[in-house]
VEXSETOR-147106 format. One line per field, with one value per residue (C-alpha): x, y, z; residue in one letter. Coordinates in nm, 2 decimals, padded with zeros to 4 digits. Each point is the difference from the previous one (the first is absolute). Example, Ala and Ser with C-alpha at 12.3 -4.5 7.8 and 13.67 -1.06 7.14 Angstrom:
BEGIN
X [01.23/00.14]
Y [-00.45/00.34]
Z [00.78/-00.07]
pase [a/s]
REM end
This chain:
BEGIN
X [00.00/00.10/00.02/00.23/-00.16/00.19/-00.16/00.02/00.28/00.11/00.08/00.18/00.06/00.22/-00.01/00.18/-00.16/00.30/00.36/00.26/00.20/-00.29/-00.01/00.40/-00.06/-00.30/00.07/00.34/00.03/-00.07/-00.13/-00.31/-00.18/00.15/00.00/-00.40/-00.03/00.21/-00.22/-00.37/00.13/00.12/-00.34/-00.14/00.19/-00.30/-00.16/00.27/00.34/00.04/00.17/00.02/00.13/00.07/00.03/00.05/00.00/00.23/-00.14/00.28/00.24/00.18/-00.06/00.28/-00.04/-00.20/-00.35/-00.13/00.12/-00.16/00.10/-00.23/00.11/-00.18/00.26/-00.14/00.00/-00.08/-00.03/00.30/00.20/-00.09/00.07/00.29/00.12/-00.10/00.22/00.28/-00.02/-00.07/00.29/00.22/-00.07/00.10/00.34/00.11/-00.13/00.04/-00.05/-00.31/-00.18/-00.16/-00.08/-00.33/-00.01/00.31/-00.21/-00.32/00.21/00.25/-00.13/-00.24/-00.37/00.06/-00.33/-00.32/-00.26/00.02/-00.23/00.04/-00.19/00.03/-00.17/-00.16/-00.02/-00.38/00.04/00.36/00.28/00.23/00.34/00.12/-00.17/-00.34/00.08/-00.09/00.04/-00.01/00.19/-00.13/00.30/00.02/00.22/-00.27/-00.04/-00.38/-00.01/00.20/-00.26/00.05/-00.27/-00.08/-00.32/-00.17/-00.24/-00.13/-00.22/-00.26/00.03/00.39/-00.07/-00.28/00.31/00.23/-00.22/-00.07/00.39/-00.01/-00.26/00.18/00.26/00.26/00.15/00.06/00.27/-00.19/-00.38/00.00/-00.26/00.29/00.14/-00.31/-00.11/00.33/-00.02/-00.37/00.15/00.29/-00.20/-00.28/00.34/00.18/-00.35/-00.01/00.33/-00.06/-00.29/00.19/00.27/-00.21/-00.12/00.33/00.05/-00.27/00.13/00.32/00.23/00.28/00.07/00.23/-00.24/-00.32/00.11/-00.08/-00.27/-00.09/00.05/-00.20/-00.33/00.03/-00.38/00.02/-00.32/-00.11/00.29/-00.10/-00.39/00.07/00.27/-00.21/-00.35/-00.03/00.22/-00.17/00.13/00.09/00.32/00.15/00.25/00.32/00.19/00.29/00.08/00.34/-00.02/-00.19/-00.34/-00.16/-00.33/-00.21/-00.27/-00.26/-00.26/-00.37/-00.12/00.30/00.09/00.36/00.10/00.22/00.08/00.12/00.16/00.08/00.21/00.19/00.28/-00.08/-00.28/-00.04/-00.17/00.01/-00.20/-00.10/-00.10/00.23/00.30/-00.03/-00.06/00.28/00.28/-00.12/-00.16/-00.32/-00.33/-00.25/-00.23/00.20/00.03/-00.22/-00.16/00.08/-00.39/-00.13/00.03/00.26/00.35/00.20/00.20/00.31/00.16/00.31/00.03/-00.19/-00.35/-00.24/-00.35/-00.25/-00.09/-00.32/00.11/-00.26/-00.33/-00.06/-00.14/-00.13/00.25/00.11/00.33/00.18/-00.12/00.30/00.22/-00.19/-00.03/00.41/00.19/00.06/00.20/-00.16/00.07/-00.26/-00.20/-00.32/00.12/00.08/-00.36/-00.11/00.16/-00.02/-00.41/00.03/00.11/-00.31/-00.25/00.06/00.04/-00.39/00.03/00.34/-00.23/-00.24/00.25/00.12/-00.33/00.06/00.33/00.26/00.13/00.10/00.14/00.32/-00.01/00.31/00.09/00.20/00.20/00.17/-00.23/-00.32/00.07/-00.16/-00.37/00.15/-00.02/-00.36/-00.07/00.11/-00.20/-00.30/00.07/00.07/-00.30/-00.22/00.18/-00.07/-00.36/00.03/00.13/-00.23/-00.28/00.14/00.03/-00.35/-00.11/00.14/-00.28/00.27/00.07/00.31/00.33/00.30/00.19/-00.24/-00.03/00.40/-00.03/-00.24/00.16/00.36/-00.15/00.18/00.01/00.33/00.15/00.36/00.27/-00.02/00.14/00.37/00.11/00.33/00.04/00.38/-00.15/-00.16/00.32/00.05/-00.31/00.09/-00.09/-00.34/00.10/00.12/-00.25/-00.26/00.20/00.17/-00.32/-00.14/00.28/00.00/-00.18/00.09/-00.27/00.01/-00.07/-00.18/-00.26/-00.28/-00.15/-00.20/-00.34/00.10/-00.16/00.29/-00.10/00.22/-00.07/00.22/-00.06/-00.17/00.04/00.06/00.13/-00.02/00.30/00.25/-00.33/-00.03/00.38/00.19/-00.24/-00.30/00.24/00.23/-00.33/-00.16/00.32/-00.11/-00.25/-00.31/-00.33/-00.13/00.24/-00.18/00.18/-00.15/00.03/-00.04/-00.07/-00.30/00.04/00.25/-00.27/00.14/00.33/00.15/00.14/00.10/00.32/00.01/00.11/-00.37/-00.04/-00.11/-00.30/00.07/00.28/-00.29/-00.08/-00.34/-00.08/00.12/-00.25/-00.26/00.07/00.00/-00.31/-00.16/00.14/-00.15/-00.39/00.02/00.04/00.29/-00.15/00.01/00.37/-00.05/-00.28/00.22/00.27/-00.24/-00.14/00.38/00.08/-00.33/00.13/00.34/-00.02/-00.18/00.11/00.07/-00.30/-00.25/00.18/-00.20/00.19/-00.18/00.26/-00.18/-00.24/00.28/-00.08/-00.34/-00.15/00.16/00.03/00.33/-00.02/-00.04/00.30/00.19/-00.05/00.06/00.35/00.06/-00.04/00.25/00.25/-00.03/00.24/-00.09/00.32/-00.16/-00.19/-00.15/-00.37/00.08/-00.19/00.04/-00.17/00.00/-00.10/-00.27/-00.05/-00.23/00.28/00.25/-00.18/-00.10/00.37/00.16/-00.32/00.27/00.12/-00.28/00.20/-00.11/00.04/00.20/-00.28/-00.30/00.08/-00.13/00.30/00.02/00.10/-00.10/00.29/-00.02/-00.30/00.22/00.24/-00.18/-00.17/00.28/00.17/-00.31/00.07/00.38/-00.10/-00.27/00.21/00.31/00.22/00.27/00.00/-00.08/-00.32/00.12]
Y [00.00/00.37/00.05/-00.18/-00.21/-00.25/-00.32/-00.38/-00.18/-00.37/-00.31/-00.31/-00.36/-00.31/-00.32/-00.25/-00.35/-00.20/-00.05/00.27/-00.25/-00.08/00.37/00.01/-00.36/00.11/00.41/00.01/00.21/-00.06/00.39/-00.09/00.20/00.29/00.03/-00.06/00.24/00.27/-00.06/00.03/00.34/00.13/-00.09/00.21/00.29/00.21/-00.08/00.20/00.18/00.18/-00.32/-00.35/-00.31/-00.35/-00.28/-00.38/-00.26/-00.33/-00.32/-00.24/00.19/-00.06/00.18/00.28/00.10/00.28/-00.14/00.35/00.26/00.31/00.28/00.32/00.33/00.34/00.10/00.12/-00.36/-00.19/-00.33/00.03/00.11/-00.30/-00.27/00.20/-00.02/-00.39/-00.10/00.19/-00.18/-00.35/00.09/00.10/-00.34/-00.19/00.18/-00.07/-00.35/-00.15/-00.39/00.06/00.16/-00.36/-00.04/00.05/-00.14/00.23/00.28/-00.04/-00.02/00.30/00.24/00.25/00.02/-00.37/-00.13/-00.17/00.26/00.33/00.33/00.34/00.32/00.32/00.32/00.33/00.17/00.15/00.00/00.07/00.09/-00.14/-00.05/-00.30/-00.12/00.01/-00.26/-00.33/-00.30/00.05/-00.19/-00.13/-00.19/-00.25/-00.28/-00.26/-00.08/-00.03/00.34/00.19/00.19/00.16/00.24/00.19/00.05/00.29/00.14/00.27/-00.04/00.31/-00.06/-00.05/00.25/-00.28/-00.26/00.21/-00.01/-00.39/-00.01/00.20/-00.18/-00.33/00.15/00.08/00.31/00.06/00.19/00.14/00.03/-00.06/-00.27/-00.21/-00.01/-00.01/-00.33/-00.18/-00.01/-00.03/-00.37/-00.04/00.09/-00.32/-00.23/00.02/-00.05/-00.34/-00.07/00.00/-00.23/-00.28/00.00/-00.09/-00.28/-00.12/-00.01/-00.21/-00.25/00.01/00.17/00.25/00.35/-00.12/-00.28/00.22/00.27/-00.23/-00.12/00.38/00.08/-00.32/00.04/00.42/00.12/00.26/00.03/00.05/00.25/00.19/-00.01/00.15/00.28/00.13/-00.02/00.41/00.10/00.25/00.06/-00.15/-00.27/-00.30/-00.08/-00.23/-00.18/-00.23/-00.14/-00.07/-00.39/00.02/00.01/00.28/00.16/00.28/00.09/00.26/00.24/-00.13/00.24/-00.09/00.37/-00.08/-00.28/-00.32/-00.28/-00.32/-00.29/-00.37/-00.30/-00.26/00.21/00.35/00.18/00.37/00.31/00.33/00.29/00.00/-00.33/00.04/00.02/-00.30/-00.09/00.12/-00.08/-00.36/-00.05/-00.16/00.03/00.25/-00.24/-00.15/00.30/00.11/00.24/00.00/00.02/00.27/-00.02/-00.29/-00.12/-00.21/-00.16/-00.21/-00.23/-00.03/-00.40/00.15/-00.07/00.27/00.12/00.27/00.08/00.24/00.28/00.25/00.02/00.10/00.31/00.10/-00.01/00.36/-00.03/00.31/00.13/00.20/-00.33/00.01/00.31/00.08/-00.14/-00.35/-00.04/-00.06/-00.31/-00.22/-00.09/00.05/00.34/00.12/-00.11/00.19/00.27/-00.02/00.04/00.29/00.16/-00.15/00.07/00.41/00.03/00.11/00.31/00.09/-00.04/00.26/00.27/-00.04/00.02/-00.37/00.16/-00.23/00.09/00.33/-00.12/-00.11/-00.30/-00.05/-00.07/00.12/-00.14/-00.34/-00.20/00.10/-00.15/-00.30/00.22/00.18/-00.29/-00.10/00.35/-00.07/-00.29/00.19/00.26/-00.18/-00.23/00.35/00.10/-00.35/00.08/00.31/-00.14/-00.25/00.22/00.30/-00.30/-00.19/00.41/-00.01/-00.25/-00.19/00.30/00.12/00.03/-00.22/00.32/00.10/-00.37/00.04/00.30/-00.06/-00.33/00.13/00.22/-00.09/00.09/00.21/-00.11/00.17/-00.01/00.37/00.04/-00.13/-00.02/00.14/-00.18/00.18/00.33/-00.09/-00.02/00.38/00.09/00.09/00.36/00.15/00.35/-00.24/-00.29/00.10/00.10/-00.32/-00.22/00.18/-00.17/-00.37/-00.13/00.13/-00.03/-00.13/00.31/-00.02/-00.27/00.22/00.28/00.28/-00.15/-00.31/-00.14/-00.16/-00.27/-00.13/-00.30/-00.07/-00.25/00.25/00.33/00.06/00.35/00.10/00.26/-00.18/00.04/00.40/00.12/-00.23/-00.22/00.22/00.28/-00.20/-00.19/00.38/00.07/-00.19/00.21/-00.21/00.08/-00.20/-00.22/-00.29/-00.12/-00.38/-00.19/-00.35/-00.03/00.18/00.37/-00.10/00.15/-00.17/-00.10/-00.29/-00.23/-00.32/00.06/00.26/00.38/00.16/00.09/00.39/00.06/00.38/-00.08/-00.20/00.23/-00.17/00.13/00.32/00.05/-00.10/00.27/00.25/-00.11/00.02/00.35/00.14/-00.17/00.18/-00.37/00.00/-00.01/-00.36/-00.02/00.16/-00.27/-00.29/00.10/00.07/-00.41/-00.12/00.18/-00.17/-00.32/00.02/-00.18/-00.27/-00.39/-00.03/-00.21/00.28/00.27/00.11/00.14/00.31/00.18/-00.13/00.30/00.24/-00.19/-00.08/00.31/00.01/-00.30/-00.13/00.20/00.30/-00.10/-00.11/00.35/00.22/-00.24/00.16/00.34/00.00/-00.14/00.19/00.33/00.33/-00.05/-00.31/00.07/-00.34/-00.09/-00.24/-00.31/-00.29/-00.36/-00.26/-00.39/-00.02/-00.24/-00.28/00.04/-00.08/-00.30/-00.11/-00.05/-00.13/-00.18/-00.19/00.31/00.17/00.19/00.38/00.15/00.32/00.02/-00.08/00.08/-00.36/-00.11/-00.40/00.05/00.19/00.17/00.14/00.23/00.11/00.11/00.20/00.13/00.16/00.07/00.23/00.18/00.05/00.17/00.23/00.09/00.06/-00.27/-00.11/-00.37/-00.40/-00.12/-00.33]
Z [00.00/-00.08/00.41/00.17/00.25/00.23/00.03/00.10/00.11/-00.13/00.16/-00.09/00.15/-00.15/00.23/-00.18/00.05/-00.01/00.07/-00.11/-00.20/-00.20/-00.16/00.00/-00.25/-00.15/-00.06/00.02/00.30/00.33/00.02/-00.17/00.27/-00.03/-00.36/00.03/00.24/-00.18/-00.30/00.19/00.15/-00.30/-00.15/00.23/00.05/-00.16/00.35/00.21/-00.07/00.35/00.17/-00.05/00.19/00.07/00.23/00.00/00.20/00.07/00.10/00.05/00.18/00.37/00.33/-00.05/-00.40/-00.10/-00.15/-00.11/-00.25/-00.05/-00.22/-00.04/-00.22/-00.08/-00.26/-00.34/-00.13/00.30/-00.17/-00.17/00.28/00.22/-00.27/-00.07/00.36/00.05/-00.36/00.14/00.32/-00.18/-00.22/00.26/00.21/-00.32/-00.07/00.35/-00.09/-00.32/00.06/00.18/-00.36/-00.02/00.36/00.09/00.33/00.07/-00.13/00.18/00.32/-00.06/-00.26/00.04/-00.17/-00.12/00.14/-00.02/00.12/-00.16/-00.01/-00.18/00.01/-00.19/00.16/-00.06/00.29/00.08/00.38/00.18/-00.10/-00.28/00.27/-00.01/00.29/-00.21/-00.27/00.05/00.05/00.41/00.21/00.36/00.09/00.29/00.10/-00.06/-00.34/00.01/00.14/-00.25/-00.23/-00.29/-00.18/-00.33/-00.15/-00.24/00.24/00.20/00.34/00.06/00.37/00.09/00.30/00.09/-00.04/00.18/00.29/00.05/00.01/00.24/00.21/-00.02/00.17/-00.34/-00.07/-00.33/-00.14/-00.29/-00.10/-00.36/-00.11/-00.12/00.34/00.21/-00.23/00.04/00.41/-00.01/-00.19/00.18/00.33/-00.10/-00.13/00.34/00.15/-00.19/00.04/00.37/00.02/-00.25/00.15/00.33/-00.21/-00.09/00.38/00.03/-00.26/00.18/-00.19/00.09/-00.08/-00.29/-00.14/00.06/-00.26/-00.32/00.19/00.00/-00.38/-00.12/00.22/-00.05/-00.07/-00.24/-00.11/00.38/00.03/-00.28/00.11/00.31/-00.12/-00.26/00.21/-00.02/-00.30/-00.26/-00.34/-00.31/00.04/-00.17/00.26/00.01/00.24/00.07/00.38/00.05/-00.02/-00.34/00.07/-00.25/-00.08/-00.26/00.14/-00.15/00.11/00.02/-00.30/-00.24/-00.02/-00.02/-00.28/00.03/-00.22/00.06/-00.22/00.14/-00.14/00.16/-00.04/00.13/00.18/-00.14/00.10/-00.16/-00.05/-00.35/-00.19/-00.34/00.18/00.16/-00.37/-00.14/00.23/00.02/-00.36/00.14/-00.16/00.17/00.08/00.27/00.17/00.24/00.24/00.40/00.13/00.15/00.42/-00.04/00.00/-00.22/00.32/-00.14/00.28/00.06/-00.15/-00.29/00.04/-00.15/00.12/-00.09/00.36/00.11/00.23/00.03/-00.11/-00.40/-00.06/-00.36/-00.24/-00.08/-00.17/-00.12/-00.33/-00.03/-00.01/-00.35/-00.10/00.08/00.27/-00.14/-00.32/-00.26/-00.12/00.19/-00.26/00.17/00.09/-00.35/-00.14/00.29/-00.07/-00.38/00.14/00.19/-00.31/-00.17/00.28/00.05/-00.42/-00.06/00.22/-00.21/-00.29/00.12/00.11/-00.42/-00.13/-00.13/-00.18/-00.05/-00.34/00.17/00.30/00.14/00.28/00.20/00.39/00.28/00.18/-00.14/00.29/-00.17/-00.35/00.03/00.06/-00.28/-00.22/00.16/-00.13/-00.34/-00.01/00.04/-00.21/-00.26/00.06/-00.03/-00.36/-00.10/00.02/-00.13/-00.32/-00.01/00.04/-00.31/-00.22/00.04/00.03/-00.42/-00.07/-00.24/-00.20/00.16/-00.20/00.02/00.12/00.23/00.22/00.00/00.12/00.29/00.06/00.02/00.30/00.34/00.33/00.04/00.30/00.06/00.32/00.06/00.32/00.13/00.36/00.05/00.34/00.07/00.06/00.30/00.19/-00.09/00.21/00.28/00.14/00.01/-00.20/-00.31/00.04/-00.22/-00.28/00.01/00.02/-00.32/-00.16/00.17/-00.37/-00.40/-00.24/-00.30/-00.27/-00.31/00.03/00.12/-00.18/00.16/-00.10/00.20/00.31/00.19/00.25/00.27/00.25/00.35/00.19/00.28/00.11/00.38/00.06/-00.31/00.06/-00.25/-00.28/00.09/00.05/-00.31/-00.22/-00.09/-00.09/-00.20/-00.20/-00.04/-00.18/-00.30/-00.03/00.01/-00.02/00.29/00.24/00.16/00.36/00.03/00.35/-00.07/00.38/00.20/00.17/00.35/00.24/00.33/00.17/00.02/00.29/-00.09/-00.16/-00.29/00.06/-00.01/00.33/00.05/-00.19/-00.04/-00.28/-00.21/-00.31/00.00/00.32/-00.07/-00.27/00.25/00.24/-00.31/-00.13/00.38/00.02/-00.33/00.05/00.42/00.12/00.17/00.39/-00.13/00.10/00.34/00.02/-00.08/00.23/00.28/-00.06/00.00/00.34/00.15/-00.12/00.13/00.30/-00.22/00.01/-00.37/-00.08/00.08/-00.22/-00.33/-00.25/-00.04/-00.28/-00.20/00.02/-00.15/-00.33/00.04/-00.16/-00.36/-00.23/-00.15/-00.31/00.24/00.14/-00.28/-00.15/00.32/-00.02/-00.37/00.07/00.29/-00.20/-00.29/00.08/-00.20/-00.25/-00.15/-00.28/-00.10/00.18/00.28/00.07/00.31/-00.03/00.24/00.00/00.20/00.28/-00.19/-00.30/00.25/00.16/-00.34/-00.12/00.31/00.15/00.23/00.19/00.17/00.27/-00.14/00.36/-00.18/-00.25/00.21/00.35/00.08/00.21/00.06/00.31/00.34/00.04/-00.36/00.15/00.28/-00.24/-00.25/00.25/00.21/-00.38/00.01/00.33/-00.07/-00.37/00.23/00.22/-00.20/00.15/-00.28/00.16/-00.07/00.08/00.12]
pase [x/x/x/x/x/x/x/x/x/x/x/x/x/x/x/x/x/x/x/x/x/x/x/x/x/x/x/x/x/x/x/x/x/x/x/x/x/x/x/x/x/x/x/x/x/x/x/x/x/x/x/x/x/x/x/x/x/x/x/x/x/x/x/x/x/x/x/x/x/x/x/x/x/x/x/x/x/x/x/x/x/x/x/x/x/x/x/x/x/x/x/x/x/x/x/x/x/x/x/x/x/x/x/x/x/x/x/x/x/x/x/x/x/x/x/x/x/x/x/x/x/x/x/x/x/x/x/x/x/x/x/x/x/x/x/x/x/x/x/x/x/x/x/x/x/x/x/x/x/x/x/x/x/x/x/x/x/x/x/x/x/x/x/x/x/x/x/x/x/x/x/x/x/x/x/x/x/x/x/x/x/x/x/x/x/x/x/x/x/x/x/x/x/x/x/x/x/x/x/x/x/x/x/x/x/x/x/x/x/x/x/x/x/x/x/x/x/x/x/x/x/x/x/x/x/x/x/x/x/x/x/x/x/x/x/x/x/x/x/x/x/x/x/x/x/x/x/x/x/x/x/x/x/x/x/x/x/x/x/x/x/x/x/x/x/x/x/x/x/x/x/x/x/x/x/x/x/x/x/x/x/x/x/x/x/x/x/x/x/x/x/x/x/x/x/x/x/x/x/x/x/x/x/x/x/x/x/x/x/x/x/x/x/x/x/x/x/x/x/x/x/x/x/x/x/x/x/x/x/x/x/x/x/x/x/x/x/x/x/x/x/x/x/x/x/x/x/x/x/x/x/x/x/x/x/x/x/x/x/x/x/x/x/x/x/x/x/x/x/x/x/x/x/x/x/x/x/x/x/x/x/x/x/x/x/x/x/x/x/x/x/x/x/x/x/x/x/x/x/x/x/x/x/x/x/x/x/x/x/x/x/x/x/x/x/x/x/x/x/x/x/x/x/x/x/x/x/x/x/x/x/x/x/x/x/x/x/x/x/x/x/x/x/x/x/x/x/x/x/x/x/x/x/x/x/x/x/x/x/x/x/x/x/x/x/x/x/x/x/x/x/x/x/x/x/x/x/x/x/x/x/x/x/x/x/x/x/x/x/x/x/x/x/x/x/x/x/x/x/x/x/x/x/x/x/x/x/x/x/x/x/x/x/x/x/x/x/x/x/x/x/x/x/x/x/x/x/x/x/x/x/x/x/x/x/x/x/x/x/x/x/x/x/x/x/x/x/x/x/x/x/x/x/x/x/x/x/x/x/x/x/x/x/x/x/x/x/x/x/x/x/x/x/x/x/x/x/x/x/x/x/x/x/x/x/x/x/x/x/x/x/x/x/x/x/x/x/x/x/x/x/x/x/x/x/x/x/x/x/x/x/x/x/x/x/x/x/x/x/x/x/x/x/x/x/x/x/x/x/x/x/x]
REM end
């Protein structure tokens, strides 16, 4: 999209199912995990460039060796950097030691990240900083095996404080309140819990401290654990875990917000966060891929058994549509028909602001992410000249010229690339007194393809803020002098903030409800506003479940084409000349080409989850009352 927008993180797990030496025979290396693994992030970088990281796990090791590696970065190339760090170090181990390069048992006992449990992460940052202290995996080390837990997930929790405080009242004190945090000692608090009581069965059976440990890590309950930790979590999550011994889980929010993907064979267990890489990086078919349910976890043993185990109670499924619509590459071929659709679906409304046109228009898309609605858009365009064609020559009643059927035939829809990202400026921008200058300038133009009685039509895949549209691309389109420049969202008007893991979350920035508050102003509505607020301060004290989103009245009174065109005239500045129009998908579009991702909270305001009202609501009250902050 033309805003930048932080979003999502990714996750990835590799437990290999057997031996080392069999992937040393079979692949040629006994690395085979780490090359996986390097691969799946890599995949995913679209899904987080502020930090990335990576930790895995030894199973056959002796008291005394180091059974965990973890390396984390938040360089510029955070994937990069760790892989580069771990082949320097696996290089340097094999200079010192030539004879061992055929070793594996030697490996597995002496180098690092050699292992048989591993998990990655890459991360954008929506809540916390980006030190290095905020990347995951995290680390809740012990000197019991089963009690070493390691965490990373692509989430966000609406009620860490709520977390922070059951911590609290088990007698904890945490160091830090972040939701990452505040999850991994709610588990570790409900692992050493059941930890405890095994290890007083163990008693019972007779064994000693020394023999009750594997006693421990075979008859470990994670499903309990899991049911207990997450008993009064909120927000969107697909969660991963390793314990120190080998034990491992995923485990995913009860509305599916947050997506994960899993792929078994007798050889490895995989996770990740998007289905075609999994695809890729093993070349398996698509069909053997699938979902992590909705409320459960994928729980993977550590002698390799594999279950789909309930954890909390589903909800309805309300995945997020903007896995579709953006965040998720593109290359899922259920995404791209999707998103071929959305193209489709929002095409009639483009064909009304042209007056049905499209010999003297030009179609094209901005940025490179919304290509693939481009070409939905295409699609229907040219579906539209098609029956134009058909209709002027059955109009000729058979007495039409050979020149003249060429002629209407050789019609096309003129499609062009008009406008080119020149990503290296943005490192340039860097004070406020140049800023705007420079943004005008983030995209060239491509001159000479439209002509002043030109409609020019441009789709993204959504427009959030709308400030990149107003201070660079609008001016730059307006400079090819069109008649009539068409701004197409192939997503609905962002209304609402987000909580559950992309960067949305003061609703003041939102150019959608921005046009709202103009629109109340000039019809003498705007005591709605002090309305709204005063109904969020009476609900403060609230439990979640009682809160109504009442926002909603801000929009209520105008229609989306009210909007959409309130949206248009605050972008258009006085030097552009060319008439300005905005179009948005609307919600039943939406739905209609991604009918397996409901989750529209942004859109809608219909949050899956209680703590979703809490959040809009006090996202409501900070924009009142002038307070620059998160809601969550």
């Amino acid at each position: 999209m033309s805003d930048a927008l932080k979003h999502e993180c990714g996750i990835a797990m590799v437990r290999l199912l057997k031996p080392l030496e069999y992937y040393k025979e079979k692949y040629g290396t006994a690395f085979y995990g780490v090359n996986k693994m390097y691969l799946l992030m890599e995949k995913q970088h679209n899904r987080g460039q502020d930090g990335a990281g990576l930790a895995s796990i030894k199973f056959n090791v002796e008291p005394g060796t180091r059974y965990i590696s973890r390396i984390r970065s938040n360089k510029t190339q955070p994937i990069q950097d760790i892989f580069g760090q771990i082949n320097q170090r696996i290089n340097g181990v094999f200079e010192k030691n030539p004879g061992k390069i055929d070793d594996v048992q030697w490996q597995e006992e002496n180098m690092p990240y050699i292992g048989n449990l591993f998990l990655g992460h890459v991360r954008y940052g929506t809540f916390g900083g980006n030190s290095i202290e905020n990347v995951h995996p995290f680390l809740r080390q012990s000197n019991w095996r089963h009690q070493s837990l390691i965490v990373a997930g692509n989430f966000n929790m609406t009620n860490s404080n709520q977390l922070m405080k059951e911590l609290i009242e088990l007698g904890q004190h945490p160091k830090e309140s972040t939701d990452t945090v505040t999850v991994m000692e709610k588990i570790g608090h409900f692992l050493e819990d059941q930890v405890a009581e095994t290890y007083l069965e163990a008693k019972k059976e007779g064994l000693n401290k020394k023999d009750a440990s594997p006693f421990i890590e075979e008859h470990l309950d994670i499903q309990r654990i899991l049911q207990r930790s997450s008993r009064n979590w909120d927000g969107g999550y697909a969660m991963a875990g390793l314990l120190g011994h080998g034990d491992a889980f995923v485990l995913r929010d009860p509305s599916a917000i947050r997506p994960a993907f899993y792929y078994q064979d007798d050889e490895v267990v995989v996770v990740a966060s998007e289905r075609p890489v999994i695809q890729t990086v093993f070349n398996v078919d698509i069909d053997t891929i699938k979902e992590i349910e909705r409320g459960h976890a994928l729980i993977i043993k550590k002698n390799g058994t594999t279950s789909m185990a309930p954890v909390m109670d589903q909800r309805e499924k309300k995945a997020c549509s903007f896995e579709r619509i953006y965040f998720s590459r593109g290359s899922d071929a259920s995404i791209y028909e999707e998103r071929k659709n959305l193209g489709k679906y929002v095409f009639p409304e483009v064909l009304k602001s042209i007056d049905h046109d499209i010999e003297n228009t030009v179609f094209s898309y901005i940025p490179n992410t919304a290509e693939t609605s481009f070409f939905g858009m295409m699609e229907a365009a040219e579906d539209v000249l098609n029956q134009q064609k058909t209709d002027a020559i059955l109009a000729g009643n058979g007495k039409l010229s050979k020149e003249r059927v060429i002629e209407i035939l050789s019609t096309r829809p003129r499609f062009e690339k008009i406008a080119i990202k020149d990503a290296k400026l943005r490192t340039f921008i860097t004070d406020d007194s140049s800023r705007d200058d420079l943004v005008a300038h983030v995209y060239d133009v491509t001159y000479g393809v439209v002509k002043p009685t030109d409609n020019l039509v441009i789709i993204d895949d959504s427009i959030v803020r709308g400030t990149t549209l107003k201070k660079s691309i609008i001016k730059i389109l307006d400079r090819l002098q069109p008649k009539k420049i068409v701004i197409v969202s192939s997503a609905p008007q962002i209304r609402y903030p987000d909580c559950y893991g992309i960067d949305m979350a003061k609703i003041g920035d939102f150019i959608a409800f921005k046009a709202a508050l103009e629109l109340l102003k000039e019809t003498n509505q705007y005591h709605v506003v002090y309305d709204v607020y005063q109904k969020c301060i009476a609900q403060q004290s609230f439990e979640d479940h009682r809160i109504v989103n009442y926002v909603k009245e801000i929009y209520a009174p105008f229609t989306n084409e009210q909007i959409s065109a309130k949206i248009a005239e605050m972008l258009k500045t006085p030097e552009i000349k060319a008439q300005v129009e905005v179009i948005y998908q609307p919600v039943s579009g939406l739905h209609k080409a991604c009918p397996e991702n409901l989750g529209d909270w942004y859109f809608t305001g219909d949050y899956p989850t209680d703590g979703g009202h809490r959040v809009v609501n006090q996202a409501f009250i900070n924009f009142y009352e002038g307070n620059d902050k998160r809601a969550y």
